[in-house]
N, C-alpha and C positions, 0 to 999 in steps of 0.2 A: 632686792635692789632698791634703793634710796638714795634719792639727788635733793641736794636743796641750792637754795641761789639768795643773795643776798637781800634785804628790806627796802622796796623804794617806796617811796612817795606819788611817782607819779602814775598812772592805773593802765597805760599803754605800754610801760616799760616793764610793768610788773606782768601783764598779758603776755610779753612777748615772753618774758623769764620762764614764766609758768606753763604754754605751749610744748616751747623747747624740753623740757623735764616732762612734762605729758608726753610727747614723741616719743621721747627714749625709754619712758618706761612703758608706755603699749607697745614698744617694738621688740623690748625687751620681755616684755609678756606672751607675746603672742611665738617666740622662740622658743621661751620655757615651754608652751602650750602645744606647737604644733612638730618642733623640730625635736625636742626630746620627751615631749610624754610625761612631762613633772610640773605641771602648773603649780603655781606658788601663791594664789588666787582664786576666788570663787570667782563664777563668771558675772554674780551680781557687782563683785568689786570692781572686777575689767568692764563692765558696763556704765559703771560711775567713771572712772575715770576718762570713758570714749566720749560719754556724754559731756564732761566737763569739756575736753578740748572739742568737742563740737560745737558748744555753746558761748567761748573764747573765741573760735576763729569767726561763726556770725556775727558777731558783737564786731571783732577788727577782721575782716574781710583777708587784710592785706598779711595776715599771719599766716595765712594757706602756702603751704610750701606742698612740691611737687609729689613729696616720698613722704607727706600725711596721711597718717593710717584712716584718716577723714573721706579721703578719696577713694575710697573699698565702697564706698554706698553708690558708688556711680555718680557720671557728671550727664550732662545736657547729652538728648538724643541726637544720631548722627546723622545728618545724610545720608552719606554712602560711607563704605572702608576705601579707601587709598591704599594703592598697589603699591608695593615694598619689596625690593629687589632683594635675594639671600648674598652676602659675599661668599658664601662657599654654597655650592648645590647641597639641597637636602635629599638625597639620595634614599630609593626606597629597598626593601631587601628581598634579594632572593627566597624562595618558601620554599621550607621540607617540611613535607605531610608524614612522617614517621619516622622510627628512631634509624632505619639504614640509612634514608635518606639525609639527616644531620651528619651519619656516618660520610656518604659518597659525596654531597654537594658540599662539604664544608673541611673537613678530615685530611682526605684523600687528595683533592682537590688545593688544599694551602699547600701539604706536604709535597705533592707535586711537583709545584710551581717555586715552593723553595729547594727543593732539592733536600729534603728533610728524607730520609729512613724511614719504612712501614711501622718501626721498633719504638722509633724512636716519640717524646712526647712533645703537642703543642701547648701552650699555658693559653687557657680562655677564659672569658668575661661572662658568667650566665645572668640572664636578666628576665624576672616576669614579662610579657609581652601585655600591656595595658591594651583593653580597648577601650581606644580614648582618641582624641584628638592632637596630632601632632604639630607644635610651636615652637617657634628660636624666639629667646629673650633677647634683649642687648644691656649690659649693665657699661656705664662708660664712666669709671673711677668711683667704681661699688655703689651707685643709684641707678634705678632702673628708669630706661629711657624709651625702649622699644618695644614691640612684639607684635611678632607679625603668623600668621598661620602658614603650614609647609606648603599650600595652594599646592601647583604644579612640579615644585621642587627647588624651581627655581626664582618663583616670583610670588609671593603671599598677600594675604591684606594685613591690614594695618589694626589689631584689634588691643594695642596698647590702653585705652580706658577701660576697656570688659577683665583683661590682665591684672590690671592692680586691683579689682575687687575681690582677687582669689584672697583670704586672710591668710592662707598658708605659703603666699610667699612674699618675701623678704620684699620691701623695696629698697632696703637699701643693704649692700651686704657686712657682715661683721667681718672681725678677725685680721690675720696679718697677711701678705702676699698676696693681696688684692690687683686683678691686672687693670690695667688701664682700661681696655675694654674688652669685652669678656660675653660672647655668644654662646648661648645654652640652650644645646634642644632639650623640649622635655615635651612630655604627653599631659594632657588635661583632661581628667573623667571625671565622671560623677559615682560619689560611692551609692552603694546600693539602697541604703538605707534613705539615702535623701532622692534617688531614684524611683522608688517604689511610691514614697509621697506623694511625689508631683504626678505621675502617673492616676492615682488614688483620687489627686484634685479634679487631674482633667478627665476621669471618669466621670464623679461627681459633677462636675459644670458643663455636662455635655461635649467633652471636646473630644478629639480622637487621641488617644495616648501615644508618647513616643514608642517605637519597637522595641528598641533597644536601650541602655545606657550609653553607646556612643555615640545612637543620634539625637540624646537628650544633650548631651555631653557636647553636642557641635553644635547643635540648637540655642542653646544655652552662651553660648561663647561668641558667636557669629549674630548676636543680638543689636540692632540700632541703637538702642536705649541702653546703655550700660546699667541704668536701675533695676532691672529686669535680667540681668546677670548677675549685680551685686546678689539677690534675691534668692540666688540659686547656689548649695553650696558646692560650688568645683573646687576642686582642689589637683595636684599636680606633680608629677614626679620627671625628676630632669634626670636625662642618662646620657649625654655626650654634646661634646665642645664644639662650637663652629669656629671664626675665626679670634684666635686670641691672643692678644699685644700688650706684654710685662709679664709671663709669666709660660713656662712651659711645663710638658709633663710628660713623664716615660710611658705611661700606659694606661689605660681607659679606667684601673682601680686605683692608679693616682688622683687620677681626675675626681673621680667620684669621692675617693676619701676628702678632696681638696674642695670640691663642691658644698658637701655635706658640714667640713670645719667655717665653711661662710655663713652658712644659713639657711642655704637652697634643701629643698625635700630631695631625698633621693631612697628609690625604694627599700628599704631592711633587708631585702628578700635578696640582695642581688648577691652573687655568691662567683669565685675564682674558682676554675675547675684547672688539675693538674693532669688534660689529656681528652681525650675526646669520650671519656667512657665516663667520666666524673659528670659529662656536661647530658650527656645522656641519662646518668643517674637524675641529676637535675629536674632536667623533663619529665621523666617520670614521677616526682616526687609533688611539684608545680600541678601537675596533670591531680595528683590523687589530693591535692589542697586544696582546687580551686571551688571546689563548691564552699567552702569553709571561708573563707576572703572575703573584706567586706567591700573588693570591688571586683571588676568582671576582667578578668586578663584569657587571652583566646591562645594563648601558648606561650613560648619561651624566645627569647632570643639570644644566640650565644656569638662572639664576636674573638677574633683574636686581642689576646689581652694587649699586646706590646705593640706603643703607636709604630715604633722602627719597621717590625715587621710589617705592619697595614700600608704604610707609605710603601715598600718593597711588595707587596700583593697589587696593591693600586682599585684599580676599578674596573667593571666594563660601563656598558653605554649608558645605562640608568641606575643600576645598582654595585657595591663594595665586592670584591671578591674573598673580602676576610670575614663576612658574617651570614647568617642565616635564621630567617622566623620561621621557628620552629613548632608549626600549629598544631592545635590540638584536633583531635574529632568533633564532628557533631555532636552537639547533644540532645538526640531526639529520640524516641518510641513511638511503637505502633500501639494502640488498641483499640478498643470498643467503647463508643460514645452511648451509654446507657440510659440516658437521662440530659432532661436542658432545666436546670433548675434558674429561680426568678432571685437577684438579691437585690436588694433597697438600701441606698447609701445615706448619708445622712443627709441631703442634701432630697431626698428624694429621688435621685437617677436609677432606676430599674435595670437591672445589668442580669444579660443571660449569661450562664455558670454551668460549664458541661460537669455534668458528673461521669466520669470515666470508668471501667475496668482499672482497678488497681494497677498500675506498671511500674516496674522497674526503672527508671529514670537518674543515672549518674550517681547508683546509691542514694536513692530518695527517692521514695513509693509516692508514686501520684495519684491520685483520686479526683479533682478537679482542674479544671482548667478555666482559663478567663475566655469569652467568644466575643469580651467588649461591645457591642453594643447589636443591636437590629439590623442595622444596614450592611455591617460585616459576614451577618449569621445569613444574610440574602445572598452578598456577592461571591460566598464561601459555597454556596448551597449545602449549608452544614445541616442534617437529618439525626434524629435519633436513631439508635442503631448501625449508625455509620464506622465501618473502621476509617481511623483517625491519626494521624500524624501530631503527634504533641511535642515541643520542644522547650527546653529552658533558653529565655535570655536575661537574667537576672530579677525577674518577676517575681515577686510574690507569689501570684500563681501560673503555673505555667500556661502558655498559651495554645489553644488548637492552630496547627499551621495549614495541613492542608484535606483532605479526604481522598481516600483511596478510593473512588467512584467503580471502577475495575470490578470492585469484589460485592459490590449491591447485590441483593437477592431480592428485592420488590418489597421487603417487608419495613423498609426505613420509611420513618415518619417527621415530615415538617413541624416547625409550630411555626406559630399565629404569632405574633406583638399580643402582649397581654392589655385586657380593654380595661381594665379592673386593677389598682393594685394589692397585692397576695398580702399584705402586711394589714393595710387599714378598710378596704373594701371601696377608696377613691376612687373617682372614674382619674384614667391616666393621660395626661397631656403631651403633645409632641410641639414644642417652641419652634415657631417658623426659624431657620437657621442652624436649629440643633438636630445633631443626629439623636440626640438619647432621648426616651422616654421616662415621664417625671410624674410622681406622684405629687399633687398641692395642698394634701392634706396637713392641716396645724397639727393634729391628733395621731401624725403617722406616725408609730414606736421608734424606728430608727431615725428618725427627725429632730425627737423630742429635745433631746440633748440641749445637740447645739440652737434649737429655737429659743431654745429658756435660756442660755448662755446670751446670745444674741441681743433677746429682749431686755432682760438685764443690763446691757453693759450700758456705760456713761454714755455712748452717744443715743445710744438710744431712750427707755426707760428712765436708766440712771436708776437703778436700783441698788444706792450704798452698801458696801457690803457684802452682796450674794454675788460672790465667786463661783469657781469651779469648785473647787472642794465642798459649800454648803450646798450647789447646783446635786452633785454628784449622790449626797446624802439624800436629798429630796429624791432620788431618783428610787435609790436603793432602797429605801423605805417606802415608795409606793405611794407618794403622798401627792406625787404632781403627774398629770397626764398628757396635761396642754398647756398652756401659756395662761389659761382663763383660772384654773387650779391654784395658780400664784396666792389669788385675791379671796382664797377661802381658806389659804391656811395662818394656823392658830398657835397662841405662846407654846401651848404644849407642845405642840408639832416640832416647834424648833429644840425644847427642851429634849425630847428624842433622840438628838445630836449627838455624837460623840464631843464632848469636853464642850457643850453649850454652857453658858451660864447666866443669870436671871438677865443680866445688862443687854448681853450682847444679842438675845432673844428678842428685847422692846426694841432694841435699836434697828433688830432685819425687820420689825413686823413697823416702827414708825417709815421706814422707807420703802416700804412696799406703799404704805399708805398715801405717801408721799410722791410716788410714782403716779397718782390716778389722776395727778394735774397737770400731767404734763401736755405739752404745745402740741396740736397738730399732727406737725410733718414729724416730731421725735413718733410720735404711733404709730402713724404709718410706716416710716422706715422700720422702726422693732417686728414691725407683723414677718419681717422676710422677704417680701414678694419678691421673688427674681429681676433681677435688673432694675430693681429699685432702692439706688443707695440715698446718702444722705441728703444730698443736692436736688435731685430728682423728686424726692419728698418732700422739700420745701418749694420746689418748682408747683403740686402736686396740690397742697396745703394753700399756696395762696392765688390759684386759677379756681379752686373749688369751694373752698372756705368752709367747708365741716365735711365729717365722714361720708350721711347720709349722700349727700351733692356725688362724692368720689364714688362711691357704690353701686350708682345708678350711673356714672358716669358712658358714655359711647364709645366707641374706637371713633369714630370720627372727631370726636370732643377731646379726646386725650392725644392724639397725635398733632391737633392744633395748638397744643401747647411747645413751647420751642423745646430743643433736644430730646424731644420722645417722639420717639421712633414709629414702627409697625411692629417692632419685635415687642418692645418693651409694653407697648399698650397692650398688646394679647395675652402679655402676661401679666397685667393689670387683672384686666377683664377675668380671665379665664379663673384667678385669686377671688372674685369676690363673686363669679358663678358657683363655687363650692359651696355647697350649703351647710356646709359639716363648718367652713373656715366662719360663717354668718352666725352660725351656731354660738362658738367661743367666742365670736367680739360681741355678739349679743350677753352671753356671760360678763363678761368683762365691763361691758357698761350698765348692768341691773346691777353690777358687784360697788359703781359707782364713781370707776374709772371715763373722767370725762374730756377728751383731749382737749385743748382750746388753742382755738384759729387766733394769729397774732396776724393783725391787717396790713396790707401793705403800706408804707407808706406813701399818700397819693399829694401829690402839690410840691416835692422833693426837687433840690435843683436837677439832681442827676437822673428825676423819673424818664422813662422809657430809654434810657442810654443801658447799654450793655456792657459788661469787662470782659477781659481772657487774661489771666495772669499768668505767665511763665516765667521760668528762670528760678535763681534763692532770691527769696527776700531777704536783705540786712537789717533792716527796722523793725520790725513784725510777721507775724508767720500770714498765711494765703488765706486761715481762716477769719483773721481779726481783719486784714486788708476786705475780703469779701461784706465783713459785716459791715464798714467804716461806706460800704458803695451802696449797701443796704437801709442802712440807716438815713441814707439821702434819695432813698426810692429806686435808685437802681437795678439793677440785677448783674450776677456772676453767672456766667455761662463756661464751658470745658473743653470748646472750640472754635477756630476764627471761621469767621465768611462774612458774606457782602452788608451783613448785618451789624456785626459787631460792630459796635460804639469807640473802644477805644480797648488796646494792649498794652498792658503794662509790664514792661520787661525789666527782670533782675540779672544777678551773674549768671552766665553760663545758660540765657536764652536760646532756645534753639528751633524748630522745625515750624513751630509757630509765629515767633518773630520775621521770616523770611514769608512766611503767605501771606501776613498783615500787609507787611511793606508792596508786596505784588499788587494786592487787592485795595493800596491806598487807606489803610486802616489806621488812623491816630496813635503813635506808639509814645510813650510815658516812660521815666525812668522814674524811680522810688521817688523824689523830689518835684517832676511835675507832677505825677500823682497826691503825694500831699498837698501843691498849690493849688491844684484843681480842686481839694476838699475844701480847702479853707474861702476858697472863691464860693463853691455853692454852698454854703452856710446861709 
């Protein structure tokens, strides 16, 4: 696809031209991408062109239109969701637990009630049954304007900003026969793959993992902050019409085919059965695929296909008398919990690991299972030896669900929280607030990785160059152990390389060299420490003024610093009790790596005033605005209270802007903010 628009002169008119053609071809892209499966595009291409008009609309502010695929990133956090009334009840469906019962609750039961022959056939609509989150959109002359969650059935919230950050749906729809306004339930999940991540993360970061993909899935959706949804990839399959005005249709595979030529997702899988024995084969079919999907559907649902007849079936008091979900079985086994084995993530989180008796499990032999964390493997009173109740919910690995306590013989054995961790022989920490247990070793194998990735990158080190790819080689070859290993390796080393060459060897080895001068707080944030990010490192750098000060530092003396905590300080401290971690930054500074403290500025108009910035900035990004309050002695802080000096608000200010005002805190728009710089000069 290619649009062009004519030559102007003036650079606002040319903005807008060039917007408009950006819109239509990421709307266009992302159809070819998600609605048929034939990108026309690398995704580095679709990501220049997102950036272009995201870089267009900051610049003119006023080019933001509603159904900008800009808006997928999320806007300003919310209050609360606002209650949203359905124009038609969202109706929930009768359940057959197996195949007679889709026979007698569904079959038997239409033919009935129409006066239809045993002989004779019904035409049905089969459909995967998503476990997912159920939503009605509202499109009101093919842009999307609403979305509200099924709540009670009849009354939902209002989660229209978390909606448009799905990429895979349309905001605005294509095609001809567009109705004027146009209601579409559909279901919201998470596929598995992007399910297992987040799960993966919040092991790693101590958190307690979702159970499920559907409470990831509603979790994810039902988010205050739409950025925090954007973040997560849901995606969405729409399977029937609420109220609809310009536009009618004979039967629920019209719809769906009439869905599907606008732009909306609608599942591949869904399929027209001629009779009740087709819809049954279905099930059956659904049932022996679903481990194979790369999302979680818990059964089938089969509806009568023809709306005539559904109108003439009608309804009872909460649920359609023309459909039924038709669930599947559990998926769970029994066996024997033989073992509690320790794994270390990269992050350092220590996770207990049942090793199982092999089982049979949905055609797929299990051998481990996840027990997540300590405080579960307590309130489970999960034992070696234990028979075991294991079940898949789209995990990775399966989870232990319960113990058959019944069938103990006195010979099950507890474990302890390990004091030690089993990879690097660190003593192991438990962070006030976390449930997980964490090893702090720099030197710990499964850590290694991402510390050297970490350490390297531009905000930190800034070591030019050393990617993942040349990270990974270092790895494979044995050449890097810890962070300290960096600053001893040699031209050959790189020469080693797959496809190195003489240039590109001086150039890793001049910016390794080049890294040993760096500032302060860039060091300390590279080191890792937990809940020590950028900000907090320069918080961190200029209360202490060199490493040795930091090192030695108190929990009393670190929590007197603003925005650090009692969590954060313990995790200071407990980072520079290692003496293994003392060890490597001692490497590191014989090696001649010498971080240097940049002073604050003292005698600054804006010294001792503090900022909170929310909202987008139009002028400049929050980092440059931060420095411009810096540069004048100030400080940037990450949240409001009685303290703060002054809030600077851009578009789409939210939860901050509203305690300022409560709390009588100086609020700034981009404009008095610059006149307040140019005053204290």
């Amino acid at each position: 696809m290619q649009l062009s628009f004519p030559d102007s002169n003036d650079p606002a008119q040319k903005a807008e031209k060039r917007s408009a053609e950006l819109r239509s071809l990421i709307g266009h892209h992302n159809q070819r991408y998600y609605q048929l499966d034939a990108p026309e595009i690398s995704d580095a291409e679709y990501d220049a062109l997102f950036r272009e008009l995201l870089e267009l609309e900051e610049q003119y502010p006023g080019l933001v239109t509603p159904e900008s695929p800009t808006r997928r990133i999320g806007g300003a956090p919310l209050e609360k969701f606002r209650a949203v009334k359905h124009r038609l009840p969202m109706l929930s469906l009768d359940n057959a637990a197996n195949e007679d019962e889709i026979r007698s609750k569904l079959d038997v039961r239409v033919k009935k009630l129409l006066g239809v022959g045993g002989d004779e056939t019904v035409g049905y609509m089969c459909e995967p049954k998503m476990d997912g989150l159920a939503v009605e959109l509202v499109y009101e002359n093919g842009t999307l304007t609403g979305a509200s969650t099924r709540g009670d059935g009849y009354t939902g919230e209002d989660v229209t900003a978390n909606i448009r950050t799905l990429r895979c749906l349309p905001l605005t729809l294509n095609g001809t026969g567009i109705p004027a306004l146009l209601e579409v339930r559909g279901e919201v999940y998470l596929p598995l793959d992007a399910f297992r991540k987040i799960n993966r993360d919040k092991e790693e970061n101590g958190e307690p993992p979702f159970a499920n993909p559907r409470n990831a899935a509603a979790g994810s959706l039902r988010q205050l902050d739409p950025r925090i949804t954007a973040r997560r990839p849901l995606a969405i399959f729409c399977y029937a019409p609420g109220q609809v005005e310009g536009a009618s249709f004979a039967s629920q595979s019209d719809f769906l085919a009439a869905a599907a030529g606008w732009g909306l997702p609608v599942n591949p899988l869904v399929r027209a059965a001629a009779g009740i024995e087709e819809a049954v084969a279905y099930y059956r079919e659904m049932q022996a695929r679903r481990d194979s999907l790369p999302y979680e559907i818990d059964g089938t649902v089969v509806k009568v296909d023809s709306y005539l007849l559904q109108r003439e079936l009608g309804e009872k008091s909460r649920s359609p008398v023309w459909a039924v979900a038709c669930k599947f079985p559990p998926r769970q086994a029994e066996t024997v919990l033989e073992d509690i084995l320790l794994s270390v993530g990269r992050t350092g989180v220590i996770t207990p690991v049942a090793q199982l008796r092999p089982v049979d499990l949905s055609g797929v032999t299990v051998a481990r299972a996840t027990l997540h964390n300590w405080d579960e493997l307590a309130a489970k009173d999960i034992r070696i030896g234990d028979t075991v109740i294991v079940e898949r919910a789209g995990d990775v690995i399966p989870a232990v669900v319960r113990v058959r306590e019944e069938l103990r013989n006195g010979s099950e054995k507890s474990m302890a929280p390990p004091q030690k961790c089993p990879q690097c022989g660190s003593e192991v920490v438990r962070i006030a607030d976390e449930v997980a247990l964490r090893c702090m070793g720099l030197s710990c194998p499964p850590q290694i990785r991402e510390s050297i990735k970490h350490f390297a990158s531009r905000t930190a080190m800034d070591i030019e160059g050393l990617g993942d790819r040349f990270v990974e080689q270092l790895l494979a070859l044995g050449l890097v152990h810890n962070v300290a290993d960096l600053y001893a390796l040699t031209k050959d080393d790189f020469m080693a390389f797959e496809r190195m060459g003489d240039k590109l060897a001086s150039n890793l080895l001049a910016a390794i060299e080049a890294s040993k001068s760096r500032e302060l707080y860039r060091f300390i944030f590279a080191l890792g420490i937990r809940h020590v990010g950028e900000r907090t490192a320069k918080a961190l750098a200029q209360a202490f003024g060199s490493l040795d000060n930091l090192k030695k530092a108190t929990l009393e003396e670190l929590t007197s610093i603003r925005d650090i905590g009692t969590t954060v300080a313990q995790s200071i401290r407990t980072f520079f009790d290692n003496e293994e971690n003392l060890a490597i930054i001692g490497r590191m500074l014989a090696s001649g790596v010498t971080p240097t403290a940049t002073a604050k500025k003292v005698g600054g108009k804006l010294t001792g005033k503090s900022f909170v910035f929310t909202g987008t900035l139009t002028r400049f990004s929050r980092e440059h605005a931060g420095k411009l309050v810096e540069d004048q002695g100030g400080s940037v802080v990450g949240s409001v209270s009685k303290k703060t000096g002054y809030l600077v608000a851009g578009t789409e200010a939210g939860s901050k802007l509203e305690k300022a005002r409560q709390l009588g805190i100086t609020v700034l728009d981009e404009e008095e903010f610059l006149n307040l710089l140019e005053t204290s000069r």
